[in-house]
C-alpha positions in Angstrom: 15.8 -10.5 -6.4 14.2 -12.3 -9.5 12.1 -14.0 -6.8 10.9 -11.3 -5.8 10.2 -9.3 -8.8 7.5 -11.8 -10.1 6.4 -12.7 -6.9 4.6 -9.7 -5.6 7.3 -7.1 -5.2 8.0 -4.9 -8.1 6.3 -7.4 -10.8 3.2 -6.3 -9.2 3.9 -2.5 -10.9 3.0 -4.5 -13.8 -0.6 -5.4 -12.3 -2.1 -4.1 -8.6 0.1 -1.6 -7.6 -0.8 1.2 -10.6 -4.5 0.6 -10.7 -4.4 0.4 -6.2 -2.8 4.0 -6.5 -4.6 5.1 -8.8 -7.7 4.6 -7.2 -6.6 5.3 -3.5 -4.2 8.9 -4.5 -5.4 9.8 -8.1 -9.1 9.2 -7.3 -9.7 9.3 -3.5 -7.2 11.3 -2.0 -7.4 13.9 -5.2 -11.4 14.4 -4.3 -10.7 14.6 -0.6 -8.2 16.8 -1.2 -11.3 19.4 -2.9 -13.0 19.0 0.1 -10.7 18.5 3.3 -7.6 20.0 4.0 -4.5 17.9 2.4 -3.9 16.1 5.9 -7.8 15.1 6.2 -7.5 14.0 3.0 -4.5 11.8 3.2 -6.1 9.9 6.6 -9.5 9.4 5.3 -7.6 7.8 1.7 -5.6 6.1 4.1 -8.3 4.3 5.6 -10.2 3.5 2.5 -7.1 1.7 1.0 -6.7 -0.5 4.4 -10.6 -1.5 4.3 -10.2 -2.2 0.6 -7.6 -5.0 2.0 -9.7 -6.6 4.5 -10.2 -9.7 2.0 -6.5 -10.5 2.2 -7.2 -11.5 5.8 -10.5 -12.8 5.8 -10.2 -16.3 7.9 -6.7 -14.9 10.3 -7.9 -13.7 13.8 -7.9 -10.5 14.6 -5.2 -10.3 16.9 -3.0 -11.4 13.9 -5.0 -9.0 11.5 -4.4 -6.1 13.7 -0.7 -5.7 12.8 -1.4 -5.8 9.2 -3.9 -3.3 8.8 -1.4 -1.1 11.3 1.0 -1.4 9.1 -1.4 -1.1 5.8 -2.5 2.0 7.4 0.9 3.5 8.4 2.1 2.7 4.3 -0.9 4.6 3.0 -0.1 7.6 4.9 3.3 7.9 3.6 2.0 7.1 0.2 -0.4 9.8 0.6 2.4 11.9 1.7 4.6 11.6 -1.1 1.6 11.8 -3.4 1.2 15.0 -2.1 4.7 16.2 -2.1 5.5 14.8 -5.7 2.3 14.8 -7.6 3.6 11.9 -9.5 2.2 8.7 -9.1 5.1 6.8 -10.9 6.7 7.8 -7.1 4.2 6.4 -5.2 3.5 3.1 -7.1 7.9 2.4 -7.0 7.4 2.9 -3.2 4.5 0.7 -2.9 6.6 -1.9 -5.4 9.7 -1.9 -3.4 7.6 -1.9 0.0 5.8 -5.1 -1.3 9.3 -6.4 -2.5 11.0 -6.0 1.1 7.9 -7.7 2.7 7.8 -10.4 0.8 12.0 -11.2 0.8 10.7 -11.3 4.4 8.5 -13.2 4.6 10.3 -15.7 2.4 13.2 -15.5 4.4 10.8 -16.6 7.4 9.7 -19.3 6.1 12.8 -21.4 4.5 14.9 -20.3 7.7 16.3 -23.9 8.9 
């Protein structure tokens, strides 16, 4: 668990995760949200937050990309959901924390495996 915390999991609540919500809820998906219906809103955020990861991927092929942003994408539409349920962003950047925490116990896991 203490791995994880400063690792990339919920340490990052202390640097990406706040300023990534901020930007892709409190920003994008607020002024989408004044011109789109909440649902239009939440897609088009959606897709602007897995572009603006593109450069975690930049030399992996795309058939391994692929997965990534699917699952990016799928994240950011139950982000924006529960942005727009709670209005809180303090939700939305623990869920994005513990998500980042399970993937990389994960992928940890994967990789020491004997």
């Amino acid at each position: 668990i203490r791995v994880c915390f400063w690792s990339g999991g919920l340490g990052d609540v202390y640097k990406g995760q706040p300023g990534e919500e901020l930007l892709a809820r409190g920003v994008i998906q607020g002024r989408l949200k004044d011109a789109y219906p909440p649902i239009a809103a939440i897609v088009l955020a959606s897709v602007v937050f897995t572009l603006g990861h593109v450069g975690n991927l930049v030399a992996t092929p795309l058939g391994r990309a692929l997965p990534y942003f699917a699952q990016l994408f799928v994240l950011s539409l139950v982000l924006g959901w529960l942005y727009e349920r709670s209005e809180n962003l303090l939700v939305v950047v623990f869920v994005h924390a513990v998500y980042n925490c399970i993937t990389f116990l994960s992928q940890y896991a994967a990789a020491t495996a004997p």
